[in-house]
N, C-alpha and C positions, 0 to 999 in steps of 0.2 A: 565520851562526849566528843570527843576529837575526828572519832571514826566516823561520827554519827553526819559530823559536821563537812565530813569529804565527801560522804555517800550524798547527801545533799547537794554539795558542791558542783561533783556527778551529774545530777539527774537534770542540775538545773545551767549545765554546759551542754549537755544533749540535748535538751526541747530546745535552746539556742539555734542548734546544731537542724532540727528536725522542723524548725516552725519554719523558714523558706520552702520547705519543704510543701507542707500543711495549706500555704496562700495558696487557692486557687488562681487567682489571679496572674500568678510567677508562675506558675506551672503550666499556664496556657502562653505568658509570654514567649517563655521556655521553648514549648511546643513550635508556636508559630517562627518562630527563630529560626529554628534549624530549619523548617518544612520551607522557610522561604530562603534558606541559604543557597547558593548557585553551587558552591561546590555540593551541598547535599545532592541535588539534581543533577549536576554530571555522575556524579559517583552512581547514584538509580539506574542514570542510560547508561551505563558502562557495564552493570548488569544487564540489562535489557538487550544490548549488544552480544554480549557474551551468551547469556545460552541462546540468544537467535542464531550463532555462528554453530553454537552445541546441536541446536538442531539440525543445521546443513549436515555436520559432521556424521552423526548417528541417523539412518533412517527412520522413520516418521513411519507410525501407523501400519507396523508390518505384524505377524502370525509371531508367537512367543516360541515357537517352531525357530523363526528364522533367527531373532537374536540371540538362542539357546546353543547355534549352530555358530553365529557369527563371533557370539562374546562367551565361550565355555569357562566354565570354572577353572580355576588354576591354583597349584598350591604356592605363589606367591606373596611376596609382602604385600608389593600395592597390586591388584587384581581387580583390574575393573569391567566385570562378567554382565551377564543379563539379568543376574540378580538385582546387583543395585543400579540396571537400567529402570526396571520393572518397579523396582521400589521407591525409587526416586522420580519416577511417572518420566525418564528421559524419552520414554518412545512417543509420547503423546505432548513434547514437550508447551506448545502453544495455545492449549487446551487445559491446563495442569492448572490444579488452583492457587500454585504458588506465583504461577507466572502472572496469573490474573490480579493477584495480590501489587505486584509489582508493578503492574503497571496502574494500578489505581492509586501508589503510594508518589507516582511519577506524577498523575494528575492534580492529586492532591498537593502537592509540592509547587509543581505549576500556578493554581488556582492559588495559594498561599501568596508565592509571587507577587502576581499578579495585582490581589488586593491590598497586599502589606509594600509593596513597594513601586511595581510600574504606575500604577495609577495615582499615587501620591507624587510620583515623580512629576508625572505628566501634568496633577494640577500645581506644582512647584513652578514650573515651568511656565505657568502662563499667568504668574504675578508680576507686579511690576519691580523691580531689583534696581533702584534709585543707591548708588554706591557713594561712599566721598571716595575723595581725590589716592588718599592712598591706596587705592587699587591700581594703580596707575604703574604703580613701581613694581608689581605682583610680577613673575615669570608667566603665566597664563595669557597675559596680554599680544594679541599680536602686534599690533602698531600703535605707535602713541605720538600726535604731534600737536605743538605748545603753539599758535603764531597769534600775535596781535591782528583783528581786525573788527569790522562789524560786529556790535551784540547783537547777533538776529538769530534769533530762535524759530522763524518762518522762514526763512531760509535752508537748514535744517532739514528740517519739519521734510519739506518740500524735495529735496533731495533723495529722504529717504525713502520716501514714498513711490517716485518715481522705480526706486529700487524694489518698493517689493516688500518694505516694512513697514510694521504696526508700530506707530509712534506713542508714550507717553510722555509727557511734561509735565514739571513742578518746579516752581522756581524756576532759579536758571539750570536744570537738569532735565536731560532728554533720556530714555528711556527706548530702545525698540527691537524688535525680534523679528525674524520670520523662518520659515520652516517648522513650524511647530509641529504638522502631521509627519516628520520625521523621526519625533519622540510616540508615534502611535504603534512605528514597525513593532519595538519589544513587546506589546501588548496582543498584537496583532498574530506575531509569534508563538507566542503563548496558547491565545486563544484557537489556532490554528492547530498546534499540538497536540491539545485538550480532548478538540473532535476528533484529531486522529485514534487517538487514544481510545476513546470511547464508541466509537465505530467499529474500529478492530476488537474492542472486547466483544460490542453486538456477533460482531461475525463470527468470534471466536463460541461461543454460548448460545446462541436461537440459529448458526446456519449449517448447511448442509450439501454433501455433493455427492450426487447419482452418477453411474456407467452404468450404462446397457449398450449390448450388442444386438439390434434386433433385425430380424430377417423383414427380408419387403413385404408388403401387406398382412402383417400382421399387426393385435394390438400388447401394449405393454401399460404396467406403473411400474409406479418409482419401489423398484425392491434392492437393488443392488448398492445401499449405501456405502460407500468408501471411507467417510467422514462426515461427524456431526457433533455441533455440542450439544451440554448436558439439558440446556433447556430449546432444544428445537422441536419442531412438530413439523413433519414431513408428512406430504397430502397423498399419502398411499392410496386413497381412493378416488384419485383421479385416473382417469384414462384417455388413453394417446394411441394413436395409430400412425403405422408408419408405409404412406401412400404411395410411393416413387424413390427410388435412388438413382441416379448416371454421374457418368463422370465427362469432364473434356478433356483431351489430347493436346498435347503438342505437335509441328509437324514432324519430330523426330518418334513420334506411336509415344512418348512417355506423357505420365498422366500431369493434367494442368491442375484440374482441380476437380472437387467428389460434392455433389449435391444432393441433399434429404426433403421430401416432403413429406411432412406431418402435420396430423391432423387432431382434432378435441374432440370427444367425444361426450356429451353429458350426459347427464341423469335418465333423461326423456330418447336416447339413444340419436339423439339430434349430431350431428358433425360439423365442424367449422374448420374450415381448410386453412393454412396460412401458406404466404410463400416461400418457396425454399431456403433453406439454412445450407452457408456452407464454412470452410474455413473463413474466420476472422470476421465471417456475418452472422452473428448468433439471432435469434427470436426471444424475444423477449414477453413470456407470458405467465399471468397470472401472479405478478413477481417470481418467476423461474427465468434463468435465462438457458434456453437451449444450445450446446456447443456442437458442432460438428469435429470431432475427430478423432476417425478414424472406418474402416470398410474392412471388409475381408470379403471373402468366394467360400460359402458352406457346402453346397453340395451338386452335383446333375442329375438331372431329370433323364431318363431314357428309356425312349420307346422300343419294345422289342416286336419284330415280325407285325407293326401294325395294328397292338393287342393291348398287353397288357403294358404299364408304366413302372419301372424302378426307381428308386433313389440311391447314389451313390454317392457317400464323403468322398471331398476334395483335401488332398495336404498339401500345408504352403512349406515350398523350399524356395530357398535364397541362394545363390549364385553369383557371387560377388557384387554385382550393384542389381543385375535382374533377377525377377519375383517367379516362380511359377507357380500353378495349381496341379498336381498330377494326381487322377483317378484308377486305380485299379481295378477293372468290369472283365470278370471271370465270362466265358462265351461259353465254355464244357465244364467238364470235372476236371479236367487236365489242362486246362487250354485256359489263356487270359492275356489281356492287352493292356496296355496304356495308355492312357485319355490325355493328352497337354494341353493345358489354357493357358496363357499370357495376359489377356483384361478381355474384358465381357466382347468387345468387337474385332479382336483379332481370329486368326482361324483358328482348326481345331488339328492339333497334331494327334497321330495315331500311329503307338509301336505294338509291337508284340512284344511276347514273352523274354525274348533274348536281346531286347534293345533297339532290334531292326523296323526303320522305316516303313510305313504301313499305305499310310496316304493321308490327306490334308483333306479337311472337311469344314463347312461353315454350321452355323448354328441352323436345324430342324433339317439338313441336308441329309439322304440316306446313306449310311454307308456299309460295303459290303465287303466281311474278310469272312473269306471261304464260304462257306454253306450260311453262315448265320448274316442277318439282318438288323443293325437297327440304328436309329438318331437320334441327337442329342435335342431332346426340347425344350429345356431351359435350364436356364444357370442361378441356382438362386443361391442369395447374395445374404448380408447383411450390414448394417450400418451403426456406426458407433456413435452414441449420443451421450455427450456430459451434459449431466441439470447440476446448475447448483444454483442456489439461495444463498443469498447474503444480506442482510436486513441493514446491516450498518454501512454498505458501502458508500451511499451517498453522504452520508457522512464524512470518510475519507477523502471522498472525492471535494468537498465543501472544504473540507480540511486543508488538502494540500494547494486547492486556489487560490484559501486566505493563505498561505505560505507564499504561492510564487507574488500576490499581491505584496506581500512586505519585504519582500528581497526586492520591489521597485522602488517602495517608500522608503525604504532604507539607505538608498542613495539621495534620498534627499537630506541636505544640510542644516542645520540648525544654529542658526546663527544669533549673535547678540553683539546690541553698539552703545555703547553709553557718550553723551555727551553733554560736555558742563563748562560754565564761562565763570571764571575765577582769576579775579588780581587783571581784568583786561585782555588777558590770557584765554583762547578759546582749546579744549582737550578733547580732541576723538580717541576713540579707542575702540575695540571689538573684542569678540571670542567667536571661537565655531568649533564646533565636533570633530567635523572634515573637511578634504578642499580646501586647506589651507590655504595652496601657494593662490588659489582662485580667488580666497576671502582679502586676500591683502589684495591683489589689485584692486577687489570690487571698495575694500574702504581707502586705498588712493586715490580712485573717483572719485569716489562722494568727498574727498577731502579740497581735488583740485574744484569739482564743480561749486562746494560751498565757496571758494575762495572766492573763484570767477562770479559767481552770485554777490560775496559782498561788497565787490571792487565798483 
């Protein structure tokens, strides 16, 4: 009976134990608790931080080739290989559904916030907070002065006003505030966050970024994906043509800047020309925005004896800060020369076999080494084009405006003045957020101007 009477005892100190558990009610309390706690949210972006830096650290989006080579296997304790790059999705880290996780738990944290406390704050803040007198003695208080004079509560009134505050009265107690859209910055914060947040996941999920290298007049699509998330749709069947490239000079011959014209081509084989794209002026179509950069020198055109036409690859060598293009054009079986360019309008150098000097020639100019004939008739080129897509940007972009907006509002002060006429006795007093040593002049004012008023 005894045993029977513990096991009892037991079961009925556990459902105790288990029924807080059981309240839904508690358990959402519970929930929202933490999601709107501040340190919960530093600790989030402190992740968020971290593998954003893990990402700088390991390269992004490279061939399982190359981390295989970079991070090998090791027979160590701690061995951190391309295995658990690969496995732990570090090479793709911004893209990774964990990360996606994280920042939605950041949002949700936010949004918690937001409803659980900024916004109750803010309508806190805009009641009327009629205090008695022992406030007066509080540490909070900035200034507090006691003088016999006038009971005038228009006088006041009148003072404050001029200052800038919303008065209430009752009784002989005055009531008033201003700054109040300074209590909107944290919300504003928030809310500005939020879109960041959720922009960068768009981007991260539906966008996408194209390279292509393409030779002048010719047409391209977008095949050369570099990145994209899981849910994007890239418009491979569109087509683009690429109508002109030049470059300008500086006067010292080095290059100013590289310009592309392209063009649309639709359905109906219709074309729509835009105007040139170059560094730091992209085109912006179809929601694609087109990037300018980057050019190379693919190959020479040459004419031999007036007849038929060759093509010859070009290879780029570097030379401490100067570029060349240098062609190797066989003239015999035994016999061959060297082609040199510098940029599409400088001349054309020409060696032979062993290094030596030949002669300087301009583009379609003939030129003649020994028996044979021929010139160079064009230089064809190509041009580099980044497309990328990003569907959330404006979003971010909306995002970080409402940010720089509440780092303004944020300097605004929020202030509060209570005043009450007791025993004869008139009592100013204030508080503020910020701007302290500023708010005590501003309520010495309004103290001497009430005086001068009631004199």
């Amino acid at each position: 009976m005894i045993i029977k009477c513990c096991n009892m005892y037991n079961i009925i100190l556990l459902l105790k134990i288990y029924m807080p558990f059981t309240n839904k009610k508690k358990i959402k309390w519970i929930f929202f608790k933490v999601f709107a706690n501040l340190n919960f949210a530093i600790c989030i972006l402190f992740f968020i931080l971290f593998f954003s830096m893990l990402g700088s650290v390991i390269e992004q989006h490279q061939s399982l080739a190359y981390y295989q080579e970079l991070y090998p296997v090791q027979s160590t304790f701690i061995n951190f290989n391309w295995k658990a790059i690969t496995f732990l999705g570090l090479d793709n880290i911004y893209e990774s559904w964990w990360f996606l996780i994280i920042l939605m738990i950041l949002s949700c944290s936010l949004i918690t916030c937001t409803f659980s406390v900024q916004l109750p704050s803010l309508r806190y803040a805009r009641r009327w907070k009629f205090i008695n007198r022992d406030i007066y003695t509080q540490p909070k208080v900035s200034f507090t002065e006691g003088t016999f004079v006038n009971k005038s509560m228009v006088n006041i009134v009148h003072c404050l006003n001029n200052k800038g505050y919303y008065c209430f009265s009752r009784q002989n107690k005055v009531y008033a505030y201003k700054g109040l859209i300074g209590r909107i910055a944290p919300i504003i914060v928030h809310i500005s966050l939020i879109l960041i947040l959720i922009g960068a996941t768009i981007g991260f999920t539906s966008g996408f970024i194209v390279q292509e290298m393409i030779p002048i007049g010719e047409v391209f699509h977008l095949k050369n994906i570099l990145g994209s998330g899981f849910n994007n749709v890239a418009p491979i069947y569109l087509t683009f043509r690429i109508d002109d490239f030049y470059l300008n000079y500086n006067v010292d011959r080095s290059i100013k800047q590289f310009f592309s014209k392209l063009s649309y081509i639709n359905d109906d084989g219709n074309k729509k020309v835009y105007p040139a794209i170059f560094v730091n002026s992209p085109l912006i179509l179809k929601g694609m925005t087109f990037y300018q950069t980057d050019w190379q020198m693919n190959a020479l055109r040459i004419q031999l004896d007036s007849s038929c036409t060759i093509q010859y690859k070009l290879n780029k060598v570097q030379i401490g800060k100067s570029i060349f293009w240098i062609c190797r054009f066989p003239l015999e079986k035994t016999n061959h020369i060297f082609i040199i360019i510098s940029s599409f309008n400088d001349s054309i150098y020409i060696y032979d076999s062993l290094g030596k000097f030949i002669s300087v020639a301009s583009l379609r100019q003939k030129v003649y080494v020994g028996e044979a004939c021929f010139r160079v008739k064009e230089i064809m080129s190509s041009t580099g084009i980044q497309i990328k897509v990003d569907p959330g940007l404006s979003l971010v972009y909306l995002g970080f405006g409402f940010l720089i907006i509440s780092t303004f509002i944020s300097y605004i002060s929020y202030s509060q003045l209570w005043f009450s006429i007791s025993d004869n006795y008139c009592y100013l007093n204030g508080y503020t957020n910020r701007a302290v040593l500023y708010f005590e002049e501003e309520l010495i004012n309004i103290y001497h101007k009430y005086i001068e008023n009631c004199m």
